[in-house]
C-alpha positions in Angstrom: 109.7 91.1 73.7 108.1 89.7 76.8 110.2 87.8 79.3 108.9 85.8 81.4 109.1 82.6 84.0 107.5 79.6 84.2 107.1 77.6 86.8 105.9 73.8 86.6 106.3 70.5 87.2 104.3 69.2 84.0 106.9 68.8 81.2 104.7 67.9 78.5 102.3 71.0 79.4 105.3 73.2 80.1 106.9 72.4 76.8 103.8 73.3 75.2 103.3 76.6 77.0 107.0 77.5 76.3 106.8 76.7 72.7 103.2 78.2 72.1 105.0 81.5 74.1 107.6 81.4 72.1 105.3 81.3 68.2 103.8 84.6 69.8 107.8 85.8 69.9 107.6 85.4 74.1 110.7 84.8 75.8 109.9 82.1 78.4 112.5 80.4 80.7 111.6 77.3 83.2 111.8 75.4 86.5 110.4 72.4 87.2 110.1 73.0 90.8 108.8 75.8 93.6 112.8 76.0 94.9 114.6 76.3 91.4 111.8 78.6 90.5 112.4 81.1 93.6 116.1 81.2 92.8 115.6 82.0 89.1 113.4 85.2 90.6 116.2 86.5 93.0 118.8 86.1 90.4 116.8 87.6 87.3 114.2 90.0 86.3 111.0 89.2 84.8 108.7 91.1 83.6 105.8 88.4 84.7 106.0 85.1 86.4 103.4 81.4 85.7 103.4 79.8 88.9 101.8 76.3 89.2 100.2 75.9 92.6 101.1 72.0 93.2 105.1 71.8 92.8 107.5 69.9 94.4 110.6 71.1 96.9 108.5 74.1 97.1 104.4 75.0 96.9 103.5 77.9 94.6 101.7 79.7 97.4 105.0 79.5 99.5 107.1 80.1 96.3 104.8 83.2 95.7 104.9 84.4 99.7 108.8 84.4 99.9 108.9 86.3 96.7 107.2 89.2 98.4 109.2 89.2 101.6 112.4 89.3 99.8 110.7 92.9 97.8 110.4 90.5 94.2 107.5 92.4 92.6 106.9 90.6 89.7 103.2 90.3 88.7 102.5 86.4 89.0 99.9 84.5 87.1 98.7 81.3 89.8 98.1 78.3 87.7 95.7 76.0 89.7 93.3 72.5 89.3 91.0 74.6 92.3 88.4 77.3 91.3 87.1 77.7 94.7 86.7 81.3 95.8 88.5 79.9 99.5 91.6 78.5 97.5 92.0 82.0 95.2 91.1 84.1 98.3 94.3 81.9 99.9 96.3 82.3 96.6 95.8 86.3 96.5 96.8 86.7 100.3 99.8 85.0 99.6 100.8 87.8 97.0 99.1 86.2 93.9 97.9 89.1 91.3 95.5 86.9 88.9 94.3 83.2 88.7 93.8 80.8 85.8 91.9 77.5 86.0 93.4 74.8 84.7 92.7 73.2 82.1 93.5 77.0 79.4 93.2 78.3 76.1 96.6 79.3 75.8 95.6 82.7 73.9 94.0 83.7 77.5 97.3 82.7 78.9 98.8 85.4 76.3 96.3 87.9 77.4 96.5 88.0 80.9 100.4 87.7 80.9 100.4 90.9 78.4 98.0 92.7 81.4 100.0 92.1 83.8 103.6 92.4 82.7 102.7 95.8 82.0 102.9 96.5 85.7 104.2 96.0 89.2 102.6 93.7 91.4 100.9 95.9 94.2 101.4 93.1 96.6 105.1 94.1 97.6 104.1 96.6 100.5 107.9 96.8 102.3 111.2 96.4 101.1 113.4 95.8 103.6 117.8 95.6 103.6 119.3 95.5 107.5 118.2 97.5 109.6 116.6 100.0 106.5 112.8 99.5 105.8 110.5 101.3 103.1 107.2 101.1 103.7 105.9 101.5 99.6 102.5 102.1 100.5 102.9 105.1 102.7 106.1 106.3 100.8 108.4 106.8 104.0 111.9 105.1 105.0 113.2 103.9 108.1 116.9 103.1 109.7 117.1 101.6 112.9 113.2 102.4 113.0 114.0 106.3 112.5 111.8 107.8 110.4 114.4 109.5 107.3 113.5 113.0 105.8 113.7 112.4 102.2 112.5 114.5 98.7 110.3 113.2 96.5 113.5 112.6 94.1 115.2 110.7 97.2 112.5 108.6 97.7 112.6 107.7 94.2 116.0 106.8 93.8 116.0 105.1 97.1 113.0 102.8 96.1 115.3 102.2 92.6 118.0 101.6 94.4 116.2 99.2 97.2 114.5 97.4 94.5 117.7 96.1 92.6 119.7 95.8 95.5 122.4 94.2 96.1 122.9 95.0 92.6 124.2 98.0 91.2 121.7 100.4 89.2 124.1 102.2 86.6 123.6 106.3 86.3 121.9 106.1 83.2 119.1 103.7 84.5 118.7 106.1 87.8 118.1 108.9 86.3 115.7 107.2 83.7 114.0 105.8 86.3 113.5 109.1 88.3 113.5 111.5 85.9 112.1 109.8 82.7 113.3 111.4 79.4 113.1 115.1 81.3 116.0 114.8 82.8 118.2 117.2 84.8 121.7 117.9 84.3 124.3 114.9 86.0 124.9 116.9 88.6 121.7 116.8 89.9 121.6 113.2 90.7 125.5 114.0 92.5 123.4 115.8 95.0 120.4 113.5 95.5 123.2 110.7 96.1 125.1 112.8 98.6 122.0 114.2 100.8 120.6 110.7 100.3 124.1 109.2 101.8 124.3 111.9 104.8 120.5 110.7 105.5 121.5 107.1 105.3 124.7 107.0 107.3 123.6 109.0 110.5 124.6 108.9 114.0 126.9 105.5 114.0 124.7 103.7 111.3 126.9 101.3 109.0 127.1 102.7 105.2 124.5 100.9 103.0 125.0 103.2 99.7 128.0 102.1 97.8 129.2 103.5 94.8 130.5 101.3 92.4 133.1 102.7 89.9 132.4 102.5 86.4 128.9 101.4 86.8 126.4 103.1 89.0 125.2 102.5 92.7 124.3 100.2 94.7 122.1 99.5 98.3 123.9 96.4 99.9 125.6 95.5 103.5 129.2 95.4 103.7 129.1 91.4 104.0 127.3 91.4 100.1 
């Protein structure tokens, strides 16, 4: 089952989205505002977001730029009145991966939201936590602007791990995420994790990778 966000200030077209989502068994939560609708996305994971462009507290294209700096790459969907090329070219710069005109059929709604909740936004270009950076587009990692000498597994779990953080990723997920159903015997990840911890806590450079007993791991500051 899909599960997605809205987000809209128009409660009679929002009900109807929601309940036409949910006929096509689409699990669909909402906020009626740009603000409520950027603290749904830090504090849970969709697999797609509907973001109207007008909303109050908080504008879609600022919603959908703040998303991006804080590493959210959820595929969003920019509801707008405009179908100017200026206003989309606007929308996609701001990390926008598709445009619908209002008003929609709703079974194009459907169809682009199954496209693009099969995938990552490509928008999200660094993910950032302190003084760590990882540039996704070039596939290399930086502490204190030091360029860190990581295997293709490390990079992977690193990317996992920056991508949830500050929450913890349990062992199970890593080593799905990295490894896929071939995977390698538990010790193997107990070495990735302790080369990728020697990497990450050189020279006098405060411990970001935490392990979490009983659960996994997690990428966080020791103030989170």
């Amino acid at each position: 089952m899909l599960n997605l966000l809205l987000v809209e200030d128009d409660l009679d077209l929002a009900t109807a989205v929601v309940d036409y989502l949910e006929l096509e068994d689409i699990q669909c939560d909402h906020a009626a505002n740009g603000l409520a609708g950027l603290n749904m996305l830090m504090s849970n994971d969709y697999q797609a977001v509907i973001l109207d462009l007008n909303l109050p507290k908080m504008d879609g294209l600022t919603v959908c730029k703040n998303m991006r700096e804080q590493g959210i790459d959820t595929p969003v969907l920019m509801l707008t009145a405009r179908d100017s090329l200026d206003d989309k070219l606007v929308g996609f710069d701001s990390g926008a991966d598709d445009y619908l005109v209002k008003p929609f059929a709703m079974e194009e709604l459907i169809v682009r939201m199954q496209v693009l909740a099969r995938r990552r936004s490509g928008q999200v270009k660094r993910l950032t936590l302190a003084d760590l950076e990882l540039d996704l587009q070039q596939k290399q990692a930086y502490r204190a602007k030091q360029l860190l000498k990581l295997s293709p597994t490390a990079w992977k779990i690193l990317e996992t791990l920056m991508r949830a953080s500050p929450n913890p990723v349990s062992r199970e997920k890593l080593m799905q995420s990295v490894w896929g159903d071939e995977q390698p015997d538990s010790n193997s990840l107990k070495v990735h994790i302790f080369n990728l911890r020697k990497q990450l806590g050189a020279g006098d450079a405060a411990p970001l990778l935490q392990t979490i007993s009983g659960i996994g791991f997690a990428l966080r500051t020791s103030t989170e």
